[in-house]
C-alpha positions as CSV (number, residue, x, y, z in Angstrom):
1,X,0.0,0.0,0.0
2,X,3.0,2.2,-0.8
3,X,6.2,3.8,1.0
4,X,4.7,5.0,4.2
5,X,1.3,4.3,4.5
6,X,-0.3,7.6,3.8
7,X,-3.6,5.5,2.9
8,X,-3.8,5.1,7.1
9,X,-1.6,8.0,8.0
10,X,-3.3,11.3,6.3
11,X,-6.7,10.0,7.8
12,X,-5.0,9.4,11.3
13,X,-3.3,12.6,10.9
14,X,-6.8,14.6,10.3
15,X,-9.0,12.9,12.8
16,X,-6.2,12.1,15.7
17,X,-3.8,15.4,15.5
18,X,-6.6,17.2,13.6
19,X,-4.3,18.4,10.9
20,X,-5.8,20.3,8.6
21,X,-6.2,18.4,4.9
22,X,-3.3,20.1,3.2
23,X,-1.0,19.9,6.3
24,X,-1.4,16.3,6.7
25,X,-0.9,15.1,2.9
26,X,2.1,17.3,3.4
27,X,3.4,15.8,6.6
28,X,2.9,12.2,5.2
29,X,4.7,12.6,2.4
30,X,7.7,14.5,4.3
31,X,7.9,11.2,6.6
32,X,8.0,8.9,3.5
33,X,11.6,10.7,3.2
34,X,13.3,8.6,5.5
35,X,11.3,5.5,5.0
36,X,12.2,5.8,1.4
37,X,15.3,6.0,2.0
38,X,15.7,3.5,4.4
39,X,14.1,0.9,2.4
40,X,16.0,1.5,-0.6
41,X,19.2,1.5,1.0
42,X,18.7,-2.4,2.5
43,X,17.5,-3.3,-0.9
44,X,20.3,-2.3,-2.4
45,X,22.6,-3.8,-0.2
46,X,21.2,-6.8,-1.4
47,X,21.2,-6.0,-4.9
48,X,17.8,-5.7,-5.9
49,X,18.0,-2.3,-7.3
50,X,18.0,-1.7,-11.1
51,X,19.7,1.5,-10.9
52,X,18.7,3.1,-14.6
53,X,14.7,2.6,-13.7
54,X,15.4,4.2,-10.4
55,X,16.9,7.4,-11.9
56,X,14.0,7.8,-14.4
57,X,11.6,7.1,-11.9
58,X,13.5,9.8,-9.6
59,X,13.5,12.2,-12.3
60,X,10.1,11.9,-13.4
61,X,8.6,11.9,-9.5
62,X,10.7,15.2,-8.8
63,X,8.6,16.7,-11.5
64,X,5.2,15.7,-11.0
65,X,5.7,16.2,-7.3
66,X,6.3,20.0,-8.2
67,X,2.9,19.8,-10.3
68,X,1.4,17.9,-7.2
69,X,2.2,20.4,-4.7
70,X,1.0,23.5,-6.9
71,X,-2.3,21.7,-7.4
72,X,-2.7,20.7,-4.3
73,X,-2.5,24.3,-2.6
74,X,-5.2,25.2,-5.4
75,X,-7.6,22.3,-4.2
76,X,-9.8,23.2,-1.3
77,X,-9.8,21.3,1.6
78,X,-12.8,19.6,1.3
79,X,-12.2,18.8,-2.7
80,X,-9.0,17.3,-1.7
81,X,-10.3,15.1,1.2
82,X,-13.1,13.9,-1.0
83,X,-10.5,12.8,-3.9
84,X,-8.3,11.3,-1.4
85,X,-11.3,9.0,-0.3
86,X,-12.4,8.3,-3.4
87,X,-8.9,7.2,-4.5
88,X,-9.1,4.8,-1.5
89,X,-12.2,3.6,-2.2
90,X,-10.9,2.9,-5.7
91,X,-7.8,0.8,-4.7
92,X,-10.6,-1.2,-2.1
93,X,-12.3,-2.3,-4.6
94,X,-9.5,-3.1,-7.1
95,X,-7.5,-5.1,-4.5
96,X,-10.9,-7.0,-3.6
97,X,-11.9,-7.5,-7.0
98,X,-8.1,-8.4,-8.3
C-alpha cells in the first residue's frame, strides 16, 4: 500500500492530530523521506535495485511532485479530502476485485 502508509496515516493525521487536509498530505509525504530511503538503501545492499529505472523514476517523480504540490494548494480542503477518499475507495475495490 505504498512507501509509508499515507492511505492510514493522512486519515489518522486529520481525525487524531486534527491536521488540517493540506497539512497532513504534506506531513505524510515528508515522513515517506526517510522511510524511502531506508528501504531503498537495505534493498540495495542486497542488490535488488536496477539502478537506470530508479533514476527515471526519480526524475520523473521530482517533476510531478512540483505539479502535485501546486495543485494541491489550489484544491480546497474539502475537494481534496473527497478525492483522497475516493482514491481509496478505488484501490478497495480493485484489490478486492483483483
Amino acid at each position: 500500500m505504498g512507501v509509508g502508509g499515507g492511505w492510514i496515516l493522512v486519515p489518522m493525521l486529520c481525525s487524531v492530530l486534527k491536521l488540517p487536509q493540506h497539512l497532513a498530505h504534506a506531513t505524510s509525504l515528508a515522513a515517506m523521506i526517510l522511510l524511502s530511503l531506508a528501504g531503498a538503501v537495505s534493498y540495495a545492499m542486497q542488490g535488488y535495485v536496477d539502478w537506470g529505472v530508479a533514476l527515471v523514476m526519480a526524475m520523473g517523480s521530482c517533476v510531478s511532485v512540483v505539479i502535485g504540490a501546486r495543485f494541491m494548494a489550489r484544491v480546497p480542503a474539502k475537494r481534496l479530502r473527497q478525492g483522497f477518499g475516493v482514491l481509496l475507495l478505488v484501490v478497495a475495490v480493485r484489490m478486492f476485485i483483483g
